[in-house]
MMTF fields as JSON, N, C-alpha, C and O atoms, coordinates in Angstrom:
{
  "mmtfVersion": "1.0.0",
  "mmtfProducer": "UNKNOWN",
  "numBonds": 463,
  "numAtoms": 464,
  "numGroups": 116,
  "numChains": 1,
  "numModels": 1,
  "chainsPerModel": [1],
  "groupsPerChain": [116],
  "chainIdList": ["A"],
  "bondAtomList": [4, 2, 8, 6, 12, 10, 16, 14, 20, 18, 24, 22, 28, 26, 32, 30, 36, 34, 40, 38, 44, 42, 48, 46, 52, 50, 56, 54, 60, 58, 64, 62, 68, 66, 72, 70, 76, 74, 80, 78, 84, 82, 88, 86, 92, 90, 96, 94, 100, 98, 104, 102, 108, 106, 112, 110, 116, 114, 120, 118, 124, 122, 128, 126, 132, 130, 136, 134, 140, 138, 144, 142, 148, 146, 152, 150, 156, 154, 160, 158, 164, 162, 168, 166, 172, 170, 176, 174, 180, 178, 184, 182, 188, 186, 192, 190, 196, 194, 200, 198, 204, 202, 208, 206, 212, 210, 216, 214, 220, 218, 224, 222, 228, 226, 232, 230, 236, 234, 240, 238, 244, 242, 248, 246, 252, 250, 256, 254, 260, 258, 264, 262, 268, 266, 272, 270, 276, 274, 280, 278, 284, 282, 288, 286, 292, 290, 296, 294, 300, 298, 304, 302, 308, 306, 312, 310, 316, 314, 320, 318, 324, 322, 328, 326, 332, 330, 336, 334, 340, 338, 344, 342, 348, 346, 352, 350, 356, 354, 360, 358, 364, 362, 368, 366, 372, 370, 376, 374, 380, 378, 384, 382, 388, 386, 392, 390, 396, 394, 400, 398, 404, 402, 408, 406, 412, 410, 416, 414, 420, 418, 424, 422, 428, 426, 432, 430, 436, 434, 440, 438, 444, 442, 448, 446, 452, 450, 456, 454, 460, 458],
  "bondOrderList": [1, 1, 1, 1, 1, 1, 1, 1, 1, 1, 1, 1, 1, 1, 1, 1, 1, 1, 1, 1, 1, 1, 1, 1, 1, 1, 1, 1, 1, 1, 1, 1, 1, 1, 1, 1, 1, 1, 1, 1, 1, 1, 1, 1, 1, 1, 1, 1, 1, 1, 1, 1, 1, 1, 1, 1, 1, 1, 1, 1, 1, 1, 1, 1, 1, 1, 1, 1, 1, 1, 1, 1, 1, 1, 1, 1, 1, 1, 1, 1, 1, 1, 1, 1, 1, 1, 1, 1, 1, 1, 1, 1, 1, 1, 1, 1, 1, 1, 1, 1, 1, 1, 1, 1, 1, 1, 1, 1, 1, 1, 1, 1, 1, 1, 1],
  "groupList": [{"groupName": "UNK", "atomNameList": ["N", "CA", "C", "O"], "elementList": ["N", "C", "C", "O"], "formalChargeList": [0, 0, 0, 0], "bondAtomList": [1, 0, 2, 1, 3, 2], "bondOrderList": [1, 1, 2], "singleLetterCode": "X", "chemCompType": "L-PEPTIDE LINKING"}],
  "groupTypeList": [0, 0, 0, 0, 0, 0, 0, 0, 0, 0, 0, 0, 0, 0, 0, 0, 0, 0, 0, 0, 0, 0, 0, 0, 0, 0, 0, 0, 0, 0, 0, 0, 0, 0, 0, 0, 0, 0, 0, 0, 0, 0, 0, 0, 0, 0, 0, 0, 0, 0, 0, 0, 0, 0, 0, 0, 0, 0, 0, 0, 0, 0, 0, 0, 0, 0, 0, 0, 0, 0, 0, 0, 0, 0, 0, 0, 0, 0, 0, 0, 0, 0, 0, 0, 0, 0, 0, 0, 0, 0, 0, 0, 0, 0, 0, 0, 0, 0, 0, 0, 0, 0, 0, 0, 0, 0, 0, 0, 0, 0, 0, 0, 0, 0, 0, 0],
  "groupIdList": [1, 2, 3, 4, 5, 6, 7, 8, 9, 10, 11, 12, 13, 14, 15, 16, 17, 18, 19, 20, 21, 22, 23, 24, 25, 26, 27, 28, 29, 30, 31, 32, 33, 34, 35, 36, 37, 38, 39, 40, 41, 42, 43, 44, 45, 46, 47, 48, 49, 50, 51, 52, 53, 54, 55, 56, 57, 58, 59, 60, 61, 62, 63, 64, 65, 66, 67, 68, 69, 70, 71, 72, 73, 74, 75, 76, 77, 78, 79, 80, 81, 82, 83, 84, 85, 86, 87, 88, 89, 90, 91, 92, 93, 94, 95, 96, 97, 98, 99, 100, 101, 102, 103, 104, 105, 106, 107, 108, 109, 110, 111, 112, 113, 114, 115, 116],
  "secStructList": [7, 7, 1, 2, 2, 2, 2, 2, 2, 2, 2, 2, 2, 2, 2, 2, 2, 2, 2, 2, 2, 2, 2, 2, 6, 6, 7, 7, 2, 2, 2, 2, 2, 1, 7, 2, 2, 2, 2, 2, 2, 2, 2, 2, 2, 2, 2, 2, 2, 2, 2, 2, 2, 2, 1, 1, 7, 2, 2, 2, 2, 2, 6, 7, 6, 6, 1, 7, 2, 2, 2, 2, 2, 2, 2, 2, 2, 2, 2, 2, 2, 7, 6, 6, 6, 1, 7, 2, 2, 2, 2, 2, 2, 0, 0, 0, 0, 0, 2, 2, 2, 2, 2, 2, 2, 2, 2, 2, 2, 6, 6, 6, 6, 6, 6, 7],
  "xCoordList": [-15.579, -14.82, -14.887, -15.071, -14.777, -15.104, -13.509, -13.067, -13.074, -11.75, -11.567, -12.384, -10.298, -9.622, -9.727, -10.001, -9.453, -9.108, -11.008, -11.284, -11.992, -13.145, -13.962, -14.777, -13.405, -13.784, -13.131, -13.664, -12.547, -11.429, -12.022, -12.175, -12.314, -12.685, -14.038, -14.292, -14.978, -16.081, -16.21, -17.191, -15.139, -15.513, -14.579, -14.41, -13.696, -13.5, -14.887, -15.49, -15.053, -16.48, -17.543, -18.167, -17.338, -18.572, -17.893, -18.487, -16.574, -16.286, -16.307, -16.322, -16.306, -16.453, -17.671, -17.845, -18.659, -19.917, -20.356, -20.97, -20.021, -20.178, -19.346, -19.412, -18.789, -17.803, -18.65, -18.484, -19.399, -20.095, -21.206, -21.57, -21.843, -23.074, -22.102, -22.72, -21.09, -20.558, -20.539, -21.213, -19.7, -19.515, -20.95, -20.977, -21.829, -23.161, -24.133, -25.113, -24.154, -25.099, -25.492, -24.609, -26.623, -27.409, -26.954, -26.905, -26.566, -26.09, -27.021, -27.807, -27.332, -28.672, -27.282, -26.131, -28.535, -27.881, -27.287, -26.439, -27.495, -26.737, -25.609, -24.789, -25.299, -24.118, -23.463, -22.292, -23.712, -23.074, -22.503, -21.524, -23.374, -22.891, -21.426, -20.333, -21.687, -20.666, -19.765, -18.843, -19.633, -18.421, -17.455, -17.417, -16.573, -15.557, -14.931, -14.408, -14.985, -14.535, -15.257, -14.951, -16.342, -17.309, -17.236, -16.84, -17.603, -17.685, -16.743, -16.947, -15.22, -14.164, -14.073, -13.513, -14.382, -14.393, -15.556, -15.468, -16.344, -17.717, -17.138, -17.211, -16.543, -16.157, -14.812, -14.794, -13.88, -13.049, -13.437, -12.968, -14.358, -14.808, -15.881, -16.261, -16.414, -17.013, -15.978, -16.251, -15.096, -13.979, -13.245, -13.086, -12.979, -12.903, -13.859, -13.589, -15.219, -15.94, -15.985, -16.041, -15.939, -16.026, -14.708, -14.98, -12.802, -12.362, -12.316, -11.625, -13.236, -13.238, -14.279, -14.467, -14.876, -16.255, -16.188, -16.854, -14.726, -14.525, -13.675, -13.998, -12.927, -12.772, -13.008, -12.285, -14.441, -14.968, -15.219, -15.061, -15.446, -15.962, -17.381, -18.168, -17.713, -18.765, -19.843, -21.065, -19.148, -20.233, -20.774, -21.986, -20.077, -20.479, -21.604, -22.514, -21.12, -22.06, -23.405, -24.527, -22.944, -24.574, -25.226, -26.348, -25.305, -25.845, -26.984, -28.061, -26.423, -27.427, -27.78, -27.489, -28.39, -28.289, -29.094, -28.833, -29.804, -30.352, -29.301, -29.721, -28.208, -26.748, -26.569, -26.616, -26.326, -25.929, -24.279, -23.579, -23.509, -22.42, -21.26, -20.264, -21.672, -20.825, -21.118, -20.138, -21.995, -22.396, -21.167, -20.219, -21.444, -20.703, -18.832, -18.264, -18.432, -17.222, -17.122, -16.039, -17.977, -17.665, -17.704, -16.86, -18.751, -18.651, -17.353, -16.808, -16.571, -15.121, -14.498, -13.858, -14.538, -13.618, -13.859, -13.018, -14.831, -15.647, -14.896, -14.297, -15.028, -14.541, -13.282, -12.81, -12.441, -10.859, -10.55, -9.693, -11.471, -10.455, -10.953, -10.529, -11.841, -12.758, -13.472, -14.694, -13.085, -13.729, -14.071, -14.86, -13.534, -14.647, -15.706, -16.7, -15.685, -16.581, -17.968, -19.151, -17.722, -19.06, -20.499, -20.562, -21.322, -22.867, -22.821, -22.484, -23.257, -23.214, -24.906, -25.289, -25.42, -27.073, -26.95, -27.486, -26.081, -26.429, -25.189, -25.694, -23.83, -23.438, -24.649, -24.7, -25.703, -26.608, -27.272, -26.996, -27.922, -28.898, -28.253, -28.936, -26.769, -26.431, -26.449, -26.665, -26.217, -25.873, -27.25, -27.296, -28.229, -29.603, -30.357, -31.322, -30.161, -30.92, -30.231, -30.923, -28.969, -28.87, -27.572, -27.21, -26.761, -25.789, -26.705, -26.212, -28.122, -28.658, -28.586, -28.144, -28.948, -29.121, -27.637, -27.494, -26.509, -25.687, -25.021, -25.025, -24.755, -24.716, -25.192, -24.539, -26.905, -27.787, -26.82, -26.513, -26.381, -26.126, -24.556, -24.404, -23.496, -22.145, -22.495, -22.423, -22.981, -24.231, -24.178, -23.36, -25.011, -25.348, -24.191, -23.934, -23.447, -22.708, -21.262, -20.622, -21.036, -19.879, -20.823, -20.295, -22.562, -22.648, -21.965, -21.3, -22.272, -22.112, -20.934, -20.73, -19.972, -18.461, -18.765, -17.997, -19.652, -20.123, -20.621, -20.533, -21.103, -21.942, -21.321, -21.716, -19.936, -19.435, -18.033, -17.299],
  "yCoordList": [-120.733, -120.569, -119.124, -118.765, -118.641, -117.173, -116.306, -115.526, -116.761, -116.258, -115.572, -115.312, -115.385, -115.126, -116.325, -116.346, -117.456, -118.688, -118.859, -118.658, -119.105, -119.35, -118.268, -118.561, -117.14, -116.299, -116.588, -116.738, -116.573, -117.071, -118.109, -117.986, -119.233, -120.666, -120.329, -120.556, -119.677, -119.37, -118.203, -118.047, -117.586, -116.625, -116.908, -115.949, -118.19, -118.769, -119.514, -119.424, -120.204, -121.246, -120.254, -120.636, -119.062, -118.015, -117.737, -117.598, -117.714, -117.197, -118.231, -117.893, -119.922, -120.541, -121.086, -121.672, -120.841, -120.685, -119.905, -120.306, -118.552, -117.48, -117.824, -117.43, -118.547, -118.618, -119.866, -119.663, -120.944, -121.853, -121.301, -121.718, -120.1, -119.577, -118.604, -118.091, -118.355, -117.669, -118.567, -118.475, -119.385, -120.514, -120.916, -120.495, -121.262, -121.572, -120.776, -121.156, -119.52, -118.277, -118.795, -119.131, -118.792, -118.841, -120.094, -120.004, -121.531, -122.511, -123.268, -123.346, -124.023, -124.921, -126.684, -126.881, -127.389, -128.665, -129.188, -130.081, -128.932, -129.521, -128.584, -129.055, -127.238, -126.622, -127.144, -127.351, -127.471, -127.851, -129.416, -129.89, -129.961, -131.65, -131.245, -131.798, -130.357, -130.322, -129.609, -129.36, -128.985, -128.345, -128.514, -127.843, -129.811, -130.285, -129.115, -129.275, -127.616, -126.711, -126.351, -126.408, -125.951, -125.971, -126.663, -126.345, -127.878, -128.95, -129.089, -129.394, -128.902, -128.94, -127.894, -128.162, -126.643, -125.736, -125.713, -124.641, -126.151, -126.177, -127.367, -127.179, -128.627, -130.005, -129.12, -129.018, -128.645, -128.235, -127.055, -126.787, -126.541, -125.643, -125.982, -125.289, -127.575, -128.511, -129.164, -129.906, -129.069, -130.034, -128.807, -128.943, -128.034, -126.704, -126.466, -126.307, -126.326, -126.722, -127.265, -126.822, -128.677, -129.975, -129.662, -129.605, -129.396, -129.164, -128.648, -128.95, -127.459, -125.83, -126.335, -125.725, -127.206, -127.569, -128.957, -129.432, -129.136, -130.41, -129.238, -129.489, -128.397, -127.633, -126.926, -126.583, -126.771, -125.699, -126.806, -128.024, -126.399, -127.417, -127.571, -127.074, -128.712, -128.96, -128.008, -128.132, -127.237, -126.418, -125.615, -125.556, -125.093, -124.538, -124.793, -124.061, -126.438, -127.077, -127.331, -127.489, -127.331, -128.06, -126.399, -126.709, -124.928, -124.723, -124.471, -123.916, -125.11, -125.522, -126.651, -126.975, -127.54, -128.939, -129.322, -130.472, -128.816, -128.8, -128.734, -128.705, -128.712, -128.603, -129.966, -130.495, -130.629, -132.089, -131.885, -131.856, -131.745, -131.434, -132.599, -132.3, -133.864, -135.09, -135.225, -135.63, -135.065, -135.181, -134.292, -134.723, -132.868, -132.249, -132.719, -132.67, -132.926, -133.427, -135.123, -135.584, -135.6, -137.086, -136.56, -137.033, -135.429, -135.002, -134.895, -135.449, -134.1, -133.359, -134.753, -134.921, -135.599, -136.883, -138.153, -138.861, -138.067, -138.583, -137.952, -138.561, -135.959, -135.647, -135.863, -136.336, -135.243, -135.532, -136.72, -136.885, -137.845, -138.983, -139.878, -141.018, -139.286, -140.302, -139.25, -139.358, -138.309, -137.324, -137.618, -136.985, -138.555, -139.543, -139.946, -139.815, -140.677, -141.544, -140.225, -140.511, -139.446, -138.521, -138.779, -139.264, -138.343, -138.045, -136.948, -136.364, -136.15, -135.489, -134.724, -133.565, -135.798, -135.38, -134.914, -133.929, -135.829, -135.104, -133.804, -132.726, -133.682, -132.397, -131.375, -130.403, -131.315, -130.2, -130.422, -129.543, -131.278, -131.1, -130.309, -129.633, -130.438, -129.61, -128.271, -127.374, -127.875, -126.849, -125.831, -124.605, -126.693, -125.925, -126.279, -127.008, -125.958, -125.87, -126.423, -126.108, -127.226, -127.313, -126.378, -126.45, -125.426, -124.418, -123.468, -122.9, -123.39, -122.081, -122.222, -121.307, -123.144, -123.27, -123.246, -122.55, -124.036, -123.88, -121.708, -120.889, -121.472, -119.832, -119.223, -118.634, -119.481, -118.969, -118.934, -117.866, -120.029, -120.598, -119.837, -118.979, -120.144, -119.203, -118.153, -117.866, -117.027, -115.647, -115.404, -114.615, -116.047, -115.807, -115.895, -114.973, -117.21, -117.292, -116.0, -115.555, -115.657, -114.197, -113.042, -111.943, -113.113, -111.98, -111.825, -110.895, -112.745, -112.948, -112.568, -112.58, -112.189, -111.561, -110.329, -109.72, -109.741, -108.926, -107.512, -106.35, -108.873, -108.284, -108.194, -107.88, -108.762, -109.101, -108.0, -107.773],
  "zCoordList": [63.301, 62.075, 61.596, 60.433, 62.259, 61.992, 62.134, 62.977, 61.145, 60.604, 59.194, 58.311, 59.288, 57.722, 56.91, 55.71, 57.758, 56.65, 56.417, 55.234, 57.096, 56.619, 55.321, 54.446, 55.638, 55.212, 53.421, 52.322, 53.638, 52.489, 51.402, 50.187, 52.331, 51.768, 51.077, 49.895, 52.106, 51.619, 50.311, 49.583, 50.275, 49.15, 48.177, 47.423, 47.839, 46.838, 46.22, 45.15, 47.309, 47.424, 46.064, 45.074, 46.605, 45.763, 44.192, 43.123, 44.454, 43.151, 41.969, 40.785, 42.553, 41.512, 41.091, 40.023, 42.11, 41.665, 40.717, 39.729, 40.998, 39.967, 38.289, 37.125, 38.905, 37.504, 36.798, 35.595, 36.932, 36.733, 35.964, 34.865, 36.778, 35.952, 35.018, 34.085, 35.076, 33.795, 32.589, 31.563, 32.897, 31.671, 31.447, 30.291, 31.577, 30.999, 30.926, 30.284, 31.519, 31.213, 29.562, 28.773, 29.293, 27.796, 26.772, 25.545, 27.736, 27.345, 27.117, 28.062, 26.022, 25.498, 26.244, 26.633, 25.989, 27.027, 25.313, 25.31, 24.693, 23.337, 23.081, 22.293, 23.579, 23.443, 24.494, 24.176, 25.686, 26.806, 26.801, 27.378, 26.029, 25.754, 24.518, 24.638, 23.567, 22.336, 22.855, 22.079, 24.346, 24.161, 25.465, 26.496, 24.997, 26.334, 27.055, 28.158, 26.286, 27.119, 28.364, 29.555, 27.699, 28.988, 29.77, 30.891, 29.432, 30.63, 31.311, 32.486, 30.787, 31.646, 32.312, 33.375, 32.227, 33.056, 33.881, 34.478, 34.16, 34.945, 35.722, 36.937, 35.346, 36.284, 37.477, 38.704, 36.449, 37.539, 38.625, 39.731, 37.941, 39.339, 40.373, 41.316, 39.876, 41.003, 41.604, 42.547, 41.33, 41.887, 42.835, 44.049, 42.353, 44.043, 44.664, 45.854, 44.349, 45.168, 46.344, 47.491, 45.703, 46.662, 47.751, 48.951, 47.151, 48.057, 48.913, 49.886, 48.782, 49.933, 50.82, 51.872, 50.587, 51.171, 52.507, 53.427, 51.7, 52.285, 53.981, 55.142, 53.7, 54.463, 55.662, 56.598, 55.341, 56.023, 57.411, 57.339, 58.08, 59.649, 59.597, 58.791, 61.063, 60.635, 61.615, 61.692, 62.174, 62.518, 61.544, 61.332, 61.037, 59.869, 58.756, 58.368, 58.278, 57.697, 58.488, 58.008, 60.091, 60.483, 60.462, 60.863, 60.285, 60.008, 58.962, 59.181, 57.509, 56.528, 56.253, 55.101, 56.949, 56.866, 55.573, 55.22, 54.944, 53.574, 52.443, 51.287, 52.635, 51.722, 51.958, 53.068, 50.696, 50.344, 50.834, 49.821, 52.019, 51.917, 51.242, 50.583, 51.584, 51.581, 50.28, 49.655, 49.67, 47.882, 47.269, 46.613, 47.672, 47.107, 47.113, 46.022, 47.721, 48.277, 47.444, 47.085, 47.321, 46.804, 45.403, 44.643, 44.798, 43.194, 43.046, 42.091, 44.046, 43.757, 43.645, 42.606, 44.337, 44.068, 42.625, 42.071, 42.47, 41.084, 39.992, 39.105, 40.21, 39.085, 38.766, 37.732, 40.346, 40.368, 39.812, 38.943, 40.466, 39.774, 38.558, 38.368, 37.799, 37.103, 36.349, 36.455, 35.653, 34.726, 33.603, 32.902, 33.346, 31.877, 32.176, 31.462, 33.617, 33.952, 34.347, 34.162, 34.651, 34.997, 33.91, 32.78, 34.617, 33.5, 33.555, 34.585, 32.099, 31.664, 32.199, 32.356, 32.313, 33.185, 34.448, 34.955, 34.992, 36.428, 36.26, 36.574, 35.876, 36.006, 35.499, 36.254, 34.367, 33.68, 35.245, 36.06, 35.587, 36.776, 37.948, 38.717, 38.057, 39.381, 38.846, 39.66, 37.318, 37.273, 37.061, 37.152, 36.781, 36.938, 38.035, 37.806, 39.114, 39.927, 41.227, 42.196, 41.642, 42.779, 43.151, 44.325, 42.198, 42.816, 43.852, 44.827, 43.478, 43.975, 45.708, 46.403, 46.11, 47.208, 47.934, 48.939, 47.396, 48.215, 47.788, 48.707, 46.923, 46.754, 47.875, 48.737, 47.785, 49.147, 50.343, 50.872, 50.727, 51.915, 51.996, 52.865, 51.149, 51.268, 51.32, 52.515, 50.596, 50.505, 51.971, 52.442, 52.694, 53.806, 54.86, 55.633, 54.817, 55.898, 55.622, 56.574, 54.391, 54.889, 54.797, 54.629, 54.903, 55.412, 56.96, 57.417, 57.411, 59.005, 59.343, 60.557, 58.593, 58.633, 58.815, 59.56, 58.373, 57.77, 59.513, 59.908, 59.843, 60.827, 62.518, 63.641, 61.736, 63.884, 63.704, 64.665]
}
């Protein structure tokens, strides 16, 4: 996968990550529960997420096998189709502490663009 189009997928993949820790940079979980903006902007950029992710091949994925990949991809479909129905716990839980690892992991794989 070592293209334009991966390259692509993956550095959308980054930008809405980045945009996730934008919208909640210095967010208390009671500003984040009171404000449907937020949350709607943090759900829809798990929901590109999940699509770009759903994307990428699976060689790709089997190199981080510590990436919940099929999680991520079923979030995107939860949110897409059922955005009432979400917890408000587990979106705060992905957003503290399990973006880091997949970041790591996109991070790394367009260094590898980087390097050929």
């Amino acid at each position: 996968m070592k293209d334009r189009r991966a390259k692509a997928i993956l550095s959308h993949i980054l930008l809405d990550l980045i945009d996730i820790r934008a919208f909640t940079k210095e967010v208390t979980r009671e500003q984040f529960d009171s404000s449907s903006l937020i949350k709607k902007a943090v759900c829809m950029s798990l929901i590109n997420v999940g699509e770009l992710s759903r994307e990428l091949t699976d060689e790709v994925k089997a190199r981080y096998p510590a990436i919940p990949w099929a999680s991520i991809v079923g979030l995107r479909n939860r949110a897409a189709h059922g955005y009432h129905a979400l917890d408000p716990d587990i979106i705060w839980t992905i957003i503290n502490g399990e973006l880091e690892p997949l970041e790591a992991a996109v991070r790394l794989e367009l260094l590898s663009f980087t390097h050929n």
